[in-house]
C-alpha positions in Angstrom: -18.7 0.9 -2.3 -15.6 0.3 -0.1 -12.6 2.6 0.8 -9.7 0.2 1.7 -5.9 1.1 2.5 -3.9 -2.3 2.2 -0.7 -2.1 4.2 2.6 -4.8 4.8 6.4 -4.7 4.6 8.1 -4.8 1.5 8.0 -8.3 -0.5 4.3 -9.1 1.3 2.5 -9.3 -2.2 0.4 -6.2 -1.7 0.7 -5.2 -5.3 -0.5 -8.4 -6.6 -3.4 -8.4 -3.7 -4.5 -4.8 -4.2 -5.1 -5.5 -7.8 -6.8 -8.5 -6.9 -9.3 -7.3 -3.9 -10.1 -4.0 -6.1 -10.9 -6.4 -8.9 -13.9 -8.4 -6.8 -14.8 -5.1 -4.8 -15.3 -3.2 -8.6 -13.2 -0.5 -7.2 -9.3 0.9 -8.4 -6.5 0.1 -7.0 -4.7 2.7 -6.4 -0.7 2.2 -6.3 1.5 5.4 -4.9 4.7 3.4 -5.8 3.4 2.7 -9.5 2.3 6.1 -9.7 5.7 7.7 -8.7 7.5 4.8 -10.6 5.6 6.1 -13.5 6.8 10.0 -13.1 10.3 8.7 -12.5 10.6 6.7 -15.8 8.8 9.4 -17.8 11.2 12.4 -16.2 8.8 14.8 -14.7 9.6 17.2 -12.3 7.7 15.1 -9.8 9.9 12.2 -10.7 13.1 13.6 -10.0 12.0 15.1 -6.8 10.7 11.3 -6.1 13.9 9.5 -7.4 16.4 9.6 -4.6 14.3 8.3 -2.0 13.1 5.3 -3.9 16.6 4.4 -5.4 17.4 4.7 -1.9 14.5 2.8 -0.7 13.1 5.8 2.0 10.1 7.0 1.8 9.0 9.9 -0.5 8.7 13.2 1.8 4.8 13.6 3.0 4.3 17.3 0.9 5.0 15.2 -2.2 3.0 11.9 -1.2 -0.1 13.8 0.3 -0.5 15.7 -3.3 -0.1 13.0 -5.6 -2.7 10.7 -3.5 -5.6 14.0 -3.5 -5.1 14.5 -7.0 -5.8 11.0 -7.8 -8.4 10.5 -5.3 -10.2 13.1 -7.1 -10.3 11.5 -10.6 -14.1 10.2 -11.2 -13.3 6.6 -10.7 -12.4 7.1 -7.4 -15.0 8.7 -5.7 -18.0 5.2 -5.7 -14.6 3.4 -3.7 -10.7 2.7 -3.5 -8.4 0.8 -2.5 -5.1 2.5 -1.4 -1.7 0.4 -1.8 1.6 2.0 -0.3 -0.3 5.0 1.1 0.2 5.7 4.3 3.4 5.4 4.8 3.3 6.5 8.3 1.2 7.7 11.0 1.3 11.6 10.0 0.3 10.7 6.5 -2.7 8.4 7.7 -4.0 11.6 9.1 -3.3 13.8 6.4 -5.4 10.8 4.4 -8.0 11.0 7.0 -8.3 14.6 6.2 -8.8 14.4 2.7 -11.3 12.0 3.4 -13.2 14.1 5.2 -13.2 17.2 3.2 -15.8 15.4 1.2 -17.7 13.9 3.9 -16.3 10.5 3.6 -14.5 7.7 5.7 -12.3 4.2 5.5 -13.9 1.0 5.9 -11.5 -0.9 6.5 -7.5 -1.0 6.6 -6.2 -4.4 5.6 -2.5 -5.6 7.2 -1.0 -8.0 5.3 1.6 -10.4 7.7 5.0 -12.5 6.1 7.5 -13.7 8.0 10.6 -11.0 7.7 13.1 -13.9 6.0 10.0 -14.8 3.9 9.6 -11.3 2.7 13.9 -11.0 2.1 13.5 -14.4 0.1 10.6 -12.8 -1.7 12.3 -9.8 -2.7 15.6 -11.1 -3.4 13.8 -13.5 -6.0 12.2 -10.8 -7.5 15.3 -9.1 -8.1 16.8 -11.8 -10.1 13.8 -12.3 -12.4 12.0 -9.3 -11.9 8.8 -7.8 -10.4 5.6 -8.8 -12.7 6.0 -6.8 -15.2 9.9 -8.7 -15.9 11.2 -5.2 -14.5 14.1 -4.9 -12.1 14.0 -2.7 -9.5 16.8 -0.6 -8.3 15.2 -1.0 -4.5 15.5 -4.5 -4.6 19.4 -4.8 -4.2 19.8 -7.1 -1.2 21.4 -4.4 0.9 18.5 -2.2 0.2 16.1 -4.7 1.0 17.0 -5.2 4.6 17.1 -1.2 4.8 13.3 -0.9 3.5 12.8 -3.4 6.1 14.1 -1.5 8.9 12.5 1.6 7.4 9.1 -0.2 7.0 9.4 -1.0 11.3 10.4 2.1 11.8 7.7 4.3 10.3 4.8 1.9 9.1 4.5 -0.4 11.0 3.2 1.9 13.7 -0.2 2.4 11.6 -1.4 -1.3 12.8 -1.8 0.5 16.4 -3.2 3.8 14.6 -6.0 2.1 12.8 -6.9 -0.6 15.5 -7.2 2.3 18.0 -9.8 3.4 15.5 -11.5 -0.3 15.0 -10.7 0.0 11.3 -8.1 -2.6 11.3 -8.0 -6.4 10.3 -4.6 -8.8 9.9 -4.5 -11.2 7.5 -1.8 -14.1 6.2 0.1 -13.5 3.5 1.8 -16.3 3.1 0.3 -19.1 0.9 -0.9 -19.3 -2.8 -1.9 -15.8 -4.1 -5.8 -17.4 -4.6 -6.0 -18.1 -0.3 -4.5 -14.7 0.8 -7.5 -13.0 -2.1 -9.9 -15.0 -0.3 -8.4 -14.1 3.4 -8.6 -11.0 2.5 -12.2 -11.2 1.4 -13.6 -12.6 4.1 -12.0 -10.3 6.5 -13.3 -7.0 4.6 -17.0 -9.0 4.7 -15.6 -9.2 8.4 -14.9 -6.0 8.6 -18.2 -3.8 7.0 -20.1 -6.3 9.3 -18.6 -5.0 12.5 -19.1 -1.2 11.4 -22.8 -1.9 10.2 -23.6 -3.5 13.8 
């Protein structure tokens, strides 16, 4: 029974890992961009509010994120574990999350940074954009001058959560460059890593 927010810049696998970890934990992983993606491509109000800012590749305004992650946190196969992928954002949503957490007397155990090399990540995404995320899907965010935007906008307002949750001893940095098999098992061992140090 883990709660797990998995943050990195855009292009750092965290998708493909979240499903992964949430897999061997027995937990859901929880995707904010799949869920928004989802509203956008089946035209619901939310999805059109949503739209702008991920065609433009900025992040959805916090009234809108904070809503859509407590309604899905409070769906039954959330509430034994989790683990969070593209939410937080930023530093004021982090809170907000810590706050929902603890309206029903519950906590993180760990929050999982993945690290890529910035020309990895653009070489990454760039190659994604030709042949498509996993799904064979292009995505209108991954247009090479909105990739090095995201970028900029992923410095700018999330990479300041690495500081927010180490402050709070919550935090643990993993490689993410490699196979897709050795950055599962990174991330593995540093969650056993992790629930170790909290338990001691």
């Amino acid at each position: 029974m883990l709660r797990v927010v998995l943050f990195g810049p855009p292009g750092a696998g965290k998708g493909t890992q979240a499903r992964r970890i949430a897999e061997r934990l027995g937990v859901p992983a929880i995707s904010i961009g799949e869920i928004f993606r989802s509203h956008v491509a089946e035209r619901t109000d939310l999805g059109r509010r949503a739209q702008p800012y991920l065609d433009a590749g900025n992040l959805v305004p916090d009234e809108i994120t904070v809503a859509v992650v407590r309604d899905r946190l409070a769906q039954p196969d959330a509430k034994a574990g989790f683990l969070l992928d593209g939410f937080p954002r930023t530093v004021h949503q982090a809170d907000g999350l810590r706050g929902l957490l603890a309206e029903t007397g519950v906590r993180l155990d760990c929050a999982l940074e993945l690290i890529v090399d910035e020309e990895e990540l653009v070489r990454r995404l760039f190659s994604r954009r030709l042949s498509g995320d996993v799904a064979g899907v292009r995505r209108k965010d991954d247009h090479p001058n909105t990739i090095r935007h995201r970028l900029a906008v992923y410095r700018e307002q999330t990479a300041p959560l690495s500081e927010y949750y180490e402050a709070q001893g919550l935090l643990m940095r993993i490689n993410g460059t490699g196979a897709v098999e050795e950055v599962t098992d990174r991330a593995m061992a540093a969650l056993q890593a992790a629930v170790s140090r909290r338990s001691s």
